[in-house]
C-alpha positions as CSV (number, residue, x, y, z in Angstrom):
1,X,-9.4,-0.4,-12.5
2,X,-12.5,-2.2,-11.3
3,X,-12.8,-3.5,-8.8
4,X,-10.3,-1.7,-7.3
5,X,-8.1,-3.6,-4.7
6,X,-5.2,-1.2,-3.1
7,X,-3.2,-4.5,-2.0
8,X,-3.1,-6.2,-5.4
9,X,0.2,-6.4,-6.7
10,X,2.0,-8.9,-8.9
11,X,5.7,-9.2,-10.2
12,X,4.7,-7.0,-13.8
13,X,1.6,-5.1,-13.5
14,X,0.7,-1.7,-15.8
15,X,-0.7,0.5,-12.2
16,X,2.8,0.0,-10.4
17,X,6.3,-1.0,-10.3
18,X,7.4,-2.9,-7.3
19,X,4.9,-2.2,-5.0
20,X,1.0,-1.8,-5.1
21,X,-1.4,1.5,-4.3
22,X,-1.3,1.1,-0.7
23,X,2.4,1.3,-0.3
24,X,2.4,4.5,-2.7
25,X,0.1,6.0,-0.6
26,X,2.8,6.9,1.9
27,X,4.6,8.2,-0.3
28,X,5.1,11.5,0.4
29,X,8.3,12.8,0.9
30,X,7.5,16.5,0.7
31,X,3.7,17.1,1.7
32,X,3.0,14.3,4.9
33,X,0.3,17.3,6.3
34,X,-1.2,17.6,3.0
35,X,-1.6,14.1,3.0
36,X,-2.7,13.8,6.5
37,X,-5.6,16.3,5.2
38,X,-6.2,14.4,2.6
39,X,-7.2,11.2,5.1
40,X,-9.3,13.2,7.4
41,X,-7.0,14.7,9.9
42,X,-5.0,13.5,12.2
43,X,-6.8,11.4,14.2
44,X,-7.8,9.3,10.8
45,X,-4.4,9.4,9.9
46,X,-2.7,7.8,12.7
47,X,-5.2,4.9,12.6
48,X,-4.7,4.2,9.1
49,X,-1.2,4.7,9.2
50,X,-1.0,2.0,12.4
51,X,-2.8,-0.3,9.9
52,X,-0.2,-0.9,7.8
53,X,1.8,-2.3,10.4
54,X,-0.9,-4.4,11.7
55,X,-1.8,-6.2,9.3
56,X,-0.8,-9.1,7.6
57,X,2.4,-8.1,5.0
58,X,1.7,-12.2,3.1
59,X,1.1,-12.0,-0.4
60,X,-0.8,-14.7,-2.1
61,X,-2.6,-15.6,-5.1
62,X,-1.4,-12.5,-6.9
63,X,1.7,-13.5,-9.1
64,X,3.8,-11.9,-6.9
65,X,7.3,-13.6,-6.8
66,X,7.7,-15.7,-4.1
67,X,11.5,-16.2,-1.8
68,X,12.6,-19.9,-2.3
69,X,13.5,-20.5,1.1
70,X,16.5,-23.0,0.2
């Protein structure tokens, strides 16, 4: 997909169920150090991996199904 945004996601989208490529990315049950070699090493790893929880979790302008707050 070009261009390739890892945070898009929308309620019905061919790449991904219910999520989007950076939330898939953790997902590794069974191989976290082959994945940790796979971002550069540990040091890389922990940095990206405190970036998830840094930044912003809003969706917008995507499609993505919104709460009704009422």
């Amino acid at each position: 997909m070009s261009p390739f945004n890892p945070r898009f996601s929308t309620e019905k989208q061919p790449e991904y169920t219910e999520g989007n490529a950076w939330q898939y990315l953790w997902l590794v049950p069974h191989d976290v150090a082959g994945l940790t070699a796979l971002l550069g090493g540990r040091d890389k790893f922990d940095l990206r991996l405190d970036s998830l929880f840094s930044q912003s979790s809003d969706i917008t302008d995507t499609g993505a199904p919104r709460m009704n707050p009422d």
